[in-house]
PyMOL Python script that loads the backbone (N, CA, C, O; Angstrom):
from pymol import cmd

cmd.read_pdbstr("""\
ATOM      1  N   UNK A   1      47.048  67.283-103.442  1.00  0.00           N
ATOM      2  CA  UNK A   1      46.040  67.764-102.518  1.00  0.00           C
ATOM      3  C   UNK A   1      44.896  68.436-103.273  1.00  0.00           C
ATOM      4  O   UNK A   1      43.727  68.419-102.888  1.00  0.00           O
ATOM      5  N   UNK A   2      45.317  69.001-104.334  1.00  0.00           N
ATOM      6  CA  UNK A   2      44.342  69.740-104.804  1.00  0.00           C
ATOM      7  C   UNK A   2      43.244  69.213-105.417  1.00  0.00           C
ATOM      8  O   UNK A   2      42.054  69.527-105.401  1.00  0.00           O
ATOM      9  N   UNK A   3      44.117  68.000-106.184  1.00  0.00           N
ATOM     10  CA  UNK A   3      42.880  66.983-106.954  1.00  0.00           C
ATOM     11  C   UNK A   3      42.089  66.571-105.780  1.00  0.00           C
ATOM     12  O   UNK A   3      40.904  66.814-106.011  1.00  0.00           O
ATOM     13  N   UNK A   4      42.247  66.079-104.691  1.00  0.00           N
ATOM     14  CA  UNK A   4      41.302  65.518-103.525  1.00  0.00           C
ATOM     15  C   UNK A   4      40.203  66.783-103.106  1.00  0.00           C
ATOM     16  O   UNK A   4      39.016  66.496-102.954  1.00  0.00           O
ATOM     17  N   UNK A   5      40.598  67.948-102.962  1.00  0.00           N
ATOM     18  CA  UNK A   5      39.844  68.525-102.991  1.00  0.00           C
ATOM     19  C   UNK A   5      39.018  69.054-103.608  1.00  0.00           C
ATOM     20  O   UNK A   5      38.255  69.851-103.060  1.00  0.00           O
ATOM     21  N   UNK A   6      38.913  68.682-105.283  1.00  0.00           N
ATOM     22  CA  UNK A   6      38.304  69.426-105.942  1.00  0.00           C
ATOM     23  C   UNK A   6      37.368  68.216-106.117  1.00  0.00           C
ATOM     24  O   UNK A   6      36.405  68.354-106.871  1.00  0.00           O
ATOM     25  N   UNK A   7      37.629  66.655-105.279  1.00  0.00           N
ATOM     26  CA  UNK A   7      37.053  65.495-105.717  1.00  0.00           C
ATOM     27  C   UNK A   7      35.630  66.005-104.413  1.00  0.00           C
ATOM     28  O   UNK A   7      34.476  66.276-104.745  1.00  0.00           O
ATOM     29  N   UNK A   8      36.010  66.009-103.396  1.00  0.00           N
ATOM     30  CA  UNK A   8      35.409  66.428-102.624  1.00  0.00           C
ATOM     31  C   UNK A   8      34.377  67.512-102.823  1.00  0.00           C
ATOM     32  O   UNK A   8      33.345  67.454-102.153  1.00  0.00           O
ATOM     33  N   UNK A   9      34.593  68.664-103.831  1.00  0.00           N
ATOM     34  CA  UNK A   9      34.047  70.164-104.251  1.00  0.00           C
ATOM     35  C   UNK A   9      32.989  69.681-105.321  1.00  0.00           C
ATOM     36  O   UNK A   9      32.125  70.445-105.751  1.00  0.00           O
ATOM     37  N   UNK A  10      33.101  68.444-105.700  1.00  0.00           N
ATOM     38  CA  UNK A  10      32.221  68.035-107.158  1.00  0.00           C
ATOM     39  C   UNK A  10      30.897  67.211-106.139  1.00  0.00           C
ATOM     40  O   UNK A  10      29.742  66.943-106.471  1.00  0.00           O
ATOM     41  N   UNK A  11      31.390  67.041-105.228  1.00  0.00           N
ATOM     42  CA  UNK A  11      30.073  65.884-104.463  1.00  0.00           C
ATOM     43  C   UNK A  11      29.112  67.028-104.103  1.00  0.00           C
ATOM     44  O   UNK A  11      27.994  67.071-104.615  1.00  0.00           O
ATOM     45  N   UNK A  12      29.560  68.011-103.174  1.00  0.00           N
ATOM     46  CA  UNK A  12      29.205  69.451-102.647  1.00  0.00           C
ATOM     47  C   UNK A  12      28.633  70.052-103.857  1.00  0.00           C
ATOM     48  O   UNK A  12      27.416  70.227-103.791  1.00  0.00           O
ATOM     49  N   UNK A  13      29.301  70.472-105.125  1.00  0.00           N
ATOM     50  CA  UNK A  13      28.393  70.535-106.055  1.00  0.00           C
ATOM     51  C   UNK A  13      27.060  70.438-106.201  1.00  0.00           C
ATOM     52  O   UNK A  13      26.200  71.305-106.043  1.00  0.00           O
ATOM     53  N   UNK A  14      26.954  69.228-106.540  1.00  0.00           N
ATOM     54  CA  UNK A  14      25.716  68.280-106.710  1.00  0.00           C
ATOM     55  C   UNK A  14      24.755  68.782-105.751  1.00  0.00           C
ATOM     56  O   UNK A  14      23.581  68.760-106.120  1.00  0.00           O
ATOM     57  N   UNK A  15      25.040  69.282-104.460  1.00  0.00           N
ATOM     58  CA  UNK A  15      23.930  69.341-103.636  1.00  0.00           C
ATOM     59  C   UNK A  15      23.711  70.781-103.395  1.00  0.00           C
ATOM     60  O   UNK A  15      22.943  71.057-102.473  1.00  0.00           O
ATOM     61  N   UNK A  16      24.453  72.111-104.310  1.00  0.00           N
ATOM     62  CA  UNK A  16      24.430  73.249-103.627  1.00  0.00           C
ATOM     63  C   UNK A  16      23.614  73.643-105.263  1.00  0.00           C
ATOM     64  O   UNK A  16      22.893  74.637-105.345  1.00  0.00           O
ATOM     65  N   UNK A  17      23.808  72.904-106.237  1.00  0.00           N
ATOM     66  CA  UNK A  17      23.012  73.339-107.540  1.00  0.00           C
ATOM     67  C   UNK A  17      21.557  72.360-107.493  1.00  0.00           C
ATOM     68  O   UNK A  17      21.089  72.032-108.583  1.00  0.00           O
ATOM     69  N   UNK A  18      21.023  72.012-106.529  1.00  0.00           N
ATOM     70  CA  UNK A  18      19.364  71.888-106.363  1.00  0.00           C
ATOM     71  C   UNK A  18      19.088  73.238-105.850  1.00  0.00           C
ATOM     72  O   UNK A  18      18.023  73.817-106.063  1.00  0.00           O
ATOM     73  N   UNK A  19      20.090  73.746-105.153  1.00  0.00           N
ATOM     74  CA  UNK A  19      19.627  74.982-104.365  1.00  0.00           C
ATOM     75  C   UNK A  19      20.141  76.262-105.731  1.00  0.00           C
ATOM     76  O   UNK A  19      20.356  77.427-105.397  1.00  0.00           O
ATOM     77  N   UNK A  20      20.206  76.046-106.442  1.00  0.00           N
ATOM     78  CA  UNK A  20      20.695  77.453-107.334  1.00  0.00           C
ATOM     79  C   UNK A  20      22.428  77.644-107.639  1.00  0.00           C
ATOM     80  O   UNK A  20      23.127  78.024-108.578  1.00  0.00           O
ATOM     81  N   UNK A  21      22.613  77.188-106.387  1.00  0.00           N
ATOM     82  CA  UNK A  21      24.064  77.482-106.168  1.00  0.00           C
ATOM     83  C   UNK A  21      25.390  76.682-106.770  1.00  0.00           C
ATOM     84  O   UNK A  21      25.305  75.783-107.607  1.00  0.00           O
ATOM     85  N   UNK A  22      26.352  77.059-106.324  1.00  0.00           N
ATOM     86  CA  UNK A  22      28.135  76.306-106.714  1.00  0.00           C
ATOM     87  C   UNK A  22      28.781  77.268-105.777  1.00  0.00           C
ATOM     88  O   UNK A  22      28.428  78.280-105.172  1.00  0.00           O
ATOM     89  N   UNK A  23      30.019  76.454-105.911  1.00  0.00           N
ATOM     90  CA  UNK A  23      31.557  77.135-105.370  1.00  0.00           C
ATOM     91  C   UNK A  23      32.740  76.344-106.153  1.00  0.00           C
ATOM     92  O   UNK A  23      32.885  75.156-106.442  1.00  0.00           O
ATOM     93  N   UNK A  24      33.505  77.474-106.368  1.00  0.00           N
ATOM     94  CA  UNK A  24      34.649  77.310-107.358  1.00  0.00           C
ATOM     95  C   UNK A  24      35.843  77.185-105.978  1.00  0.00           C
ATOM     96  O   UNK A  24      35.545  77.544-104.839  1.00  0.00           O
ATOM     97  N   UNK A  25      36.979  76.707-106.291  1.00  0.00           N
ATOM     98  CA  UNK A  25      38.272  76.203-105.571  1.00  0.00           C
ATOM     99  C   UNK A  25      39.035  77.804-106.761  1.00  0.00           C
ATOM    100  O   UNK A  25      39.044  78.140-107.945  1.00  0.00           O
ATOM    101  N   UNK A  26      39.464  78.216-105.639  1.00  0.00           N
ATOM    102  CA  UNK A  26      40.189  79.861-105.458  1.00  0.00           C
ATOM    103  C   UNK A  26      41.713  79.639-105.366  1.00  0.00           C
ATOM    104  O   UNK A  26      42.671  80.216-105.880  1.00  0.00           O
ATOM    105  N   UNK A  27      41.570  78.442-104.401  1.00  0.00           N
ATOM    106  CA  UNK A  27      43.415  78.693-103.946  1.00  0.00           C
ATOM    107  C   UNK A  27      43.513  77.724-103.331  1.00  0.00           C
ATOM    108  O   UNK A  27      42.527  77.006-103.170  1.00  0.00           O
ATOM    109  N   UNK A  28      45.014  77.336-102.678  1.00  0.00           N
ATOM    110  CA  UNK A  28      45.343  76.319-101.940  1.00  0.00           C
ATOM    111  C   UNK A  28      46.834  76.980-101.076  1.00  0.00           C
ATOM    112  O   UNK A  28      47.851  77.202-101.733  1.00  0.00           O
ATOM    113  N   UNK A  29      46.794  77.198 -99.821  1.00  0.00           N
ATOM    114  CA  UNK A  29      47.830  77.906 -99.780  1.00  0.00           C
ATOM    115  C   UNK A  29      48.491  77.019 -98.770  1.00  0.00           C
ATOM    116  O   UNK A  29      48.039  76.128 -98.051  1.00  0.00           O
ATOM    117  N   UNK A  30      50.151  77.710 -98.979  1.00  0.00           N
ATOM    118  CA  UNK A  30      51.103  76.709 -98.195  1.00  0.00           C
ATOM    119  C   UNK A  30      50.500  76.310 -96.520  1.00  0.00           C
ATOM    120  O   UNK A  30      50.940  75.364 -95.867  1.00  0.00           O
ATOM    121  N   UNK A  31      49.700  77.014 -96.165  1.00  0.00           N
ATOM    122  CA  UNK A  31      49.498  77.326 -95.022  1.00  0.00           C
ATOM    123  C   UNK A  31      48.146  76.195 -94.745  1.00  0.00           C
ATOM    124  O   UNK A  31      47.508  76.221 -93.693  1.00  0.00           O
ATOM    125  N   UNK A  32      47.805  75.093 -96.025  1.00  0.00           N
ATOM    126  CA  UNK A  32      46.617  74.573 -96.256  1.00  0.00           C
ATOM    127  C   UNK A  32      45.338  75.027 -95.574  1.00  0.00           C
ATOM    128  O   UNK A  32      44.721  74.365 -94.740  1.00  0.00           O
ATOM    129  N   UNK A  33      45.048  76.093 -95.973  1.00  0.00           N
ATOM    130  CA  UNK A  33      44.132  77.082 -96.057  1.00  0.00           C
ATOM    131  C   UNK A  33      43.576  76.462 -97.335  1.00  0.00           C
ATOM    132  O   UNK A  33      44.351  76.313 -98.280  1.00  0.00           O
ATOM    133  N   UNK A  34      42.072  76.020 -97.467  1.00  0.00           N
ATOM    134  CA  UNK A  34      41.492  76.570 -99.026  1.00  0.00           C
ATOM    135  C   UNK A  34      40.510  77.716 -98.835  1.00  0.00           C
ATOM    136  O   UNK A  34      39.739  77.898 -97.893  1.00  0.00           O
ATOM    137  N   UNK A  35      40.767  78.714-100.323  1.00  0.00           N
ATOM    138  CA  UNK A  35      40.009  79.885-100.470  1.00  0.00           C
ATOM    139  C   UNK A  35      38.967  79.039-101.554  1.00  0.00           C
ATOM    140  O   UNK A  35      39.341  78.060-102.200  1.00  0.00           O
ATOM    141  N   UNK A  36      38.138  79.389-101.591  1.00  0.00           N
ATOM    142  CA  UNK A  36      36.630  78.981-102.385  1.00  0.00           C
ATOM    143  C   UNK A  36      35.497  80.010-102.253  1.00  0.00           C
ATOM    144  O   UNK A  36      35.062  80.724-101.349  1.00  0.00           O
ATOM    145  N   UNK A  37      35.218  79.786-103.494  1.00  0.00           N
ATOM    146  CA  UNK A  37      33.867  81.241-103.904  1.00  0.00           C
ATOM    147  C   UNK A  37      32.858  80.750-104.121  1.00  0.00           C
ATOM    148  O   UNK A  37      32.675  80.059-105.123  1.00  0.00           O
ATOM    149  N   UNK A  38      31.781  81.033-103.064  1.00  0.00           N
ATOM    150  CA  UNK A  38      30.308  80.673-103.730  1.00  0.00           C
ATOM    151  C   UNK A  38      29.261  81.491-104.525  1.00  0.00           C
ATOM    152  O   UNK A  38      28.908  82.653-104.327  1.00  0.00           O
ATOM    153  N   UNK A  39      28.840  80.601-105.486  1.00  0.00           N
ATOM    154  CA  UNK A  39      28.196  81.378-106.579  1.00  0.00           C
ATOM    155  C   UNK A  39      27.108  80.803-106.829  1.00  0.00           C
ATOM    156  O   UNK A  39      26.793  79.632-106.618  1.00  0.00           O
ATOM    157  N   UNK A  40      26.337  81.906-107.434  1.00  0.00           N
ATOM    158  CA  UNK A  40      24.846  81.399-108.284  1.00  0.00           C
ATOM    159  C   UNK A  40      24.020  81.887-106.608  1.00  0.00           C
ATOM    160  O   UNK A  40      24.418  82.849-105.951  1.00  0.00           O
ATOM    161  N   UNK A  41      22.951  81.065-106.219  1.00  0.00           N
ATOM    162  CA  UNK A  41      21.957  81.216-105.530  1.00  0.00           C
ATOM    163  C   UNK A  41      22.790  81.420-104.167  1.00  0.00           C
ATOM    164  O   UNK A  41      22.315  82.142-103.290  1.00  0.00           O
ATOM    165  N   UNK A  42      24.004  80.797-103.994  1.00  0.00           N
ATOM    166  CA  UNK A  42      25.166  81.131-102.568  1.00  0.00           C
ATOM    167  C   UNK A  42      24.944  82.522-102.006  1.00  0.00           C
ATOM    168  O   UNK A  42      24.540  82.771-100.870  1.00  0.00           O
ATOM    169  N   UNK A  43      25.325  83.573-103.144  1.00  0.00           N
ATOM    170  CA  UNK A  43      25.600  84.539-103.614  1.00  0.00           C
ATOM    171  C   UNK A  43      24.474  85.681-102.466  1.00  0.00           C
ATOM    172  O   UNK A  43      23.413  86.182-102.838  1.00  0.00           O
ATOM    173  N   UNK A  44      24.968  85.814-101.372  1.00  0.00           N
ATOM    174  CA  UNK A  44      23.915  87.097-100.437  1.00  0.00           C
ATOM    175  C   UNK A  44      23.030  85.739 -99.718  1.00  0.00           C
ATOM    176  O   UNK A  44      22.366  86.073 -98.737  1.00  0.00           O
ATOM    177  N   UNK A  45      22.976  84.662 -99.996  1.00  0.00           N
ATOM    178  CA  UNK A  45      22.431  83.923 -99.139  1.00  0.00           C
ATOM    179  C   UNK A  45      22.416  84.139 -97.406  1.00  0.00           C
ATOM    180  O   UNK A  45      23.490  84.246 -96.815  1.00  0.00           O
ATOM    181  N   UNK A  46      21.239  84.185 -96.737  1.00  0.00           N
ATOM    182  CA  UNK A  46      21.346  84.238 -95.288  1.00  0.00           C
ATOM    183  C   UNK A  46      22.519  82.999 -94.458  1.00  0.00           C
ATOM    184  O   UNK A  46      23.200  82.986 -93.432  1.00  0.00           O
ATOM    185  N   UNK A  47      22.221  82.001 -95.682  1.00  0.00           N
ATOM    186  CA  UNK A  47      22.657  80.423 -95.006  1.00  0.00           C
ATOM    187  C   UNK A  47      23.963  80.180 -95.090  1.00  0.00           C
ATOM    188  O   UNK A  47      24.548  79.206 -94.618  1.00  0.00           O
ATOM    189  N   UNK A  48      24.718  81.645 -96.084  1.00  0.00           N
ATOM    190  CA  UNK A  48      25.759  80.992 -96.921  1.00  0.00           C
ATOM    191  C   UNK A  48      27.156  80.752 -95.671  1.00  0.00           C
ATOM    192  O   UNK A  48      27.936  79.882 -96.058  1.00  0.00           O
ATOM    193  N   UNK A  49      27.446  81.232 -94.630  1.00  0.00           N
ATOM    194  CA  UNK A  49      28.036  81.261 -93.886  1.00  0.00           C
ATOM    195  C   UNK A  49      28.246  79.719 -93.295  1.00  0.00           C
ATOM    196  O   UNK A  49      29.319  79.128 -93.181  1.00  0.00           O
ATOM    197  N   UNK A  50      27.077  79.293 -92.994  1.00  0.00           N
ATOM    198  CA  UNK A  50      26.475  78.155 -92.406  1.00  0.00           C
ATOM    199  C   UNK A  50      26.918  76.770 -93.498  1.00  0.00           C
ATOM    200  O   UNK A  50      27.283  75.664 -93.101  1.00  0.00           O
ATOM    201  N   UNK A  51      26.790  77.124 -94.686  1.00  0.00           N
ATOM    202  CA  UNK A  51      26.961  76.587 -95.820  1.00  0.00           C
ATOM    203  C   UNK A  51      27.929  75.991 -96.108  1.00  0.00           C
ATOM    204  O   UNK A  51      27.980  74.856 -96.582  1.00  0.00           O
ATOM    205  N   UNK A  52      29.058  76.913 -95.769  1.00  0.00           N
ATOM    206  CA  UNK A  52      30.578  76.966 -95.835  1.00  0.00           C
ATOM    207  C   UNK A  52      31.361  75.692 -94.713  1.00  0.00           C
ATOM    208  O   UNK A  52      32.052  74.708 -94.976  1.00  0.00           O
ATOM    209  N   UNK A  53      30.941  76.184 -93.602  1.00  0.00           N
ATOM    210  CA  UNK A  53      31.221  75.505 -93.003  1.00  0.00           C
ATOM    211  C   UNK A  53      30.887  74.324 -92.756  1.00  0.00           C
ATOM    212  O   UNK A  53      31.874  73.590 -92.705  1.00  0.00           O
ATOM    213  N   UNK A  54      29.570  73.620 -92.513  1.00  0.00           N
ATOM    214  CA  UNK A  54      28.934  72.539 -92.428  1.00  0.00           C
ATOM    215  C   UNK A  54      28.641  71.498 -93.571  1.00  0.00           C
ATOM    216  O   UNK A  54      28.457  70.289 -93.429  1.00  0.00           O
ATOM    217  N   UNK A  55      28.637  72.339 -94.905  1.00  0.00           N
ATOM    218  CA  UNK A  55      28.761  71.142 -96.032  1.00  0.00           C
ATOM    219  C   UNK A  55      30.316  71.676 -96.718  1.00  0.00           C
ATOM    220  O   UNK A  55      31.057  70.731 -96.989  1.00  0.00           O
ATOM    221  N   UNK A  56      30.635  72.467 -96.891  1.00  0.00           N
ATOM    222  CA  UNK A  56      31.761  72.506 -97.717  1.00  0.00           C
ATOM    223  C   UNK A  56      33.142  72.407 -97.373  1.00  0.00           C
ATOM    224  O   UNK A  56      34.018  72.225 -98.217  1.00  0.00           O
ATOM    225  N   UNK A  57      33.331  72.512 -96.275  1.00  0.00           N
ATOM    226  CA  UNK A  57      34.297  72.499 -95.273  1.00  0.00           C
ATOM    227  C   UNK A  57      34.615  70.729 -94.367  1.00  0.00           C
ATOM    228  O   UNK A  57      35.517  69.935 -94.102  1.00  0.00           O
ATOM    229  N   UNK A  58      33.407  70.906 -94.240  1.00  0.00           N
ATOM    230  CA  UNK A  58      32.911  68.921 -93.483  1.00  0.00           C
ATOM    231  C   UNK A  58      33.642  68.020 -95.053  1.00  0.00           C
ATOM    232  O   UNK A  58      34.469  67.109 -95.019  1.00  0.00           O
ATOM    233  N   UNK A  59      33.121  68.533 -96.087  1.00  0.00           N
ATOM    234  CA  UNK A  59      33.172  67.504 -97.358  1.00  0.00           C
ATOM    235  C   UNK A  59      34.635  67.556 -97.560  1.00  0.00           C
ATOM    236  O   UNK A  59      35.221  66.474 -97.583  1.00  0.00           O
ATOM    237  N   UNK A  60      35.405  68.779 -97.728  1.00  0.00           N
ATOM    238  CA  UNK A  60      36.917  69.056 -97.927  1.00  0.00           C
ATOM    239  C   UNK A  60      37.928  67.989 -96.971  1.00  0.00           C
ATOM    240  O   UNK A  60      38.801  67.186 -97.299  1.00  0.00           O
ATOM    241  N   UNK A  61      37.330  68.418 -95.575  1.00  0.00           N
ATOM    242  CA  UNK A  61      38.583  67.721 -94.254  1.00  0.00           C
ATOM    243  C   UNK A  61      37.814  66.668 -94.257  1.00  0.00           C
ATOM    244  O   UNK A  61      37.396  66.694 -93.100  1.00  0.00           O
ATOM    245  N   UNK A  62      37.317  65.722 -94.773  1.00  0.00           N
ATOM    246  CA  UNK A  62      37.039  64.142 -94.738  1.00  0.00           C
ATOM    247  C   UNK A  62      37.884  63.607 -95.962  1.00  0.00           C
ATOM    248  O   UNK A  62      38.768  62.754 -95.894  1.00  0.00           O
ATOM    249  N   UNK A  63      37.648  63.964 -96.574  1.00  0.00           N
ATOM    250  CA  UNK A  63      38.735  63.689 -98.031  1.00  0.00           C
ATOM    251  C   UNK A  63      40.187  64.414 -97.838  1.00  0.00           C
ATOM    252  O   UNK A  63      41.172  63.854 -98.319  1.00  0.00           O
ATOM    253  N   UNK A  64      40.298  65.355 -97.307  1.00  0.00           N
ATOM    254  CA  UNK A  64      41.845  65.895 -97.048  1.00  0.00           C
ATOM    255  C   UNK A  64      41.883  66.285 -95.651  1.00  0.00           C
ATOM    256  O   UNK A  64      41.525  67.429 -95.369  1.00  0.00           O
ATOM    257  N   UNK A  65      42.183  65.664 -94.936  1.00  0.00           N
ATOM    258  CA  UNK A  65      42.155  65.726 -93.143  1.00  0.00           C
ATOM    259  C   UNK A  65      43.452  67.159 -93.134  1.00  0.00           C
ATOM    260  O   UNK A  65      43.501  68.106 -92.349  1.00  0.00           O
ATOM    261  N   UNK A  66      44.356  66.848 -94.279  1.00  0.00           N
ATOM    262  CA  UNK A  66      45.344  67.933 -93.177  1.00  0.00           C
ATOM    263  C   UNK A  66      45.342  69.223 -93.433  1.00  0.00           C
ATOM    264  O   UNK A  66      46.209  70.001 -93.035  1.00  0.00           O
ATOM    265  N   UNK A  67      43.910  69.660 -94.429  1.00  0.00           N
ATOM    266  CA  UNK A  67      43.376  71.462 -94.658  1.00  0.00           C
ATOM    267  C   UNK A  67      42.936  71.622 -93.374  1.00  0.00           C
ATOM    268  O   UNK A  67      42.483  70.824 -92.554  1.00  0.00           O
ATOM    269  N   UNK A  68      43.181  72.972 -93.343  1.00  0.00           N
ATOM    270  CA  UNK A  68      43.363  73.303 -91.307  1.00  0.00           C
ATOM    271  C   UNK A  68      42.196  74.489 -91.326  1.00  0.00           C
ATOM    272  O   UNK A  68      41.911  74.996 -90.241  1.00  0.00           O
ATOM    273  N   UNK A  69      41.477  74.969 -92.587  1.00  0.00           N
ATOM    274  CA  UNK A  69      40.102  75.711 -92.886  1.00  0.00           C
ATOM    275  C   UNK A  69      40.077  76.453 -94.109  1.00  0.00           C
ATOM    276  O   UNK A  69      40.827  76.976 -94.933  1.00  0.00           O
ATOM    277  N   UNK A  70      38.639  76.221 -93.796  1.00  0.00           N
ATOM    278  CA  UNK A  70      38.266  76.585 -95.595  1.00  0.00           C
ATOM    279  C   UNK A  70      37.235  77.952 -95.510  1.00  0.00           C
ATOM    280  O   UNK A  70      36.177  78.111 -94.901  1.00  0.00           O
ATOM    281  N   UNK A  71      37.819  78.631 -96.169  1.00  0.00           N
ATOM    282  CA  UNK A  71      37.652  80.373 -96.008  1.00  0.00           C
ATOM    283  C   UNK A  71      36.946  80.965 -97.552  1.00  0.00           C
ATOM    284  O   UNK A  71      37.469  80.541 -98.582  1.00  0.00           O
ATOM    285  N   UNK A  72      35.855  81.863 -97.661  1.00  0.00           N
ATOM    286  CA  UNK A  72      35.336  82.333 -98.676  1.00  0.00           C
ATOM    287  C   UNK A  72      35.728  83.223 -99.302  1.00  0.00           C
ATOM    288  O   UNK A  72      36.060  84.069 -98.472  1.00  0.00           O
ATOM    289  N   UNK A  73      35.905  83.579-100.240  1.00  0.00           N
ATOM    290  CA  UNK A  73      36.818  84.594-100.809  1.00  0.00           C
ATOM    291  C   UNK A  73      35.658  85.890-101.912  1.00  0.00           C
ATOM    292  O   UNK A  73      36.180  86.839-102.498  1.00  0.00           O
TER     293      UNK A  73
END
""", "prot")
cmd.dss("prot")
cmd.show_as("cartoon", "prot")
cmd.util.cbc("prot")
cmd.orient("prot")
């Protein structure tokens, strides 16, 4: 699971470092929860909330349908 998600975290990449930004993969818990940290320009962002959910979260559960949410740490 984890490799799928981190396949997923490298596409998201790509599009959060035009903006300044990244997020690192934190955790994976039995509970398929992923924890993930956003960094660089993320970092106090107004958007970053928005961020989380709509690109990083969308990109995760298309490539791993059975993570049940993806939480910032």
């Amino acid at each position: 699971m984890k490799e799928k998600i981190e396949e997923a975290l490298k596409e998201v990449r790509e599009m959060l470092a035009m903006h300044g930004g990244g997020v690192e993969l934190i955790e994976v818990t039995e509970e398929s929860v992923v924890k993930v940290r956003l960094t660089g320009g993320c970092v106090g962002c107004p958007s970053a909330q928005m961020t989380l959910v709509d690109v990083v979260e969308k990109a995760i559960k298309s490539k791993v349908p059975e993570v049940k949410k993806v939480e910032a740490v």
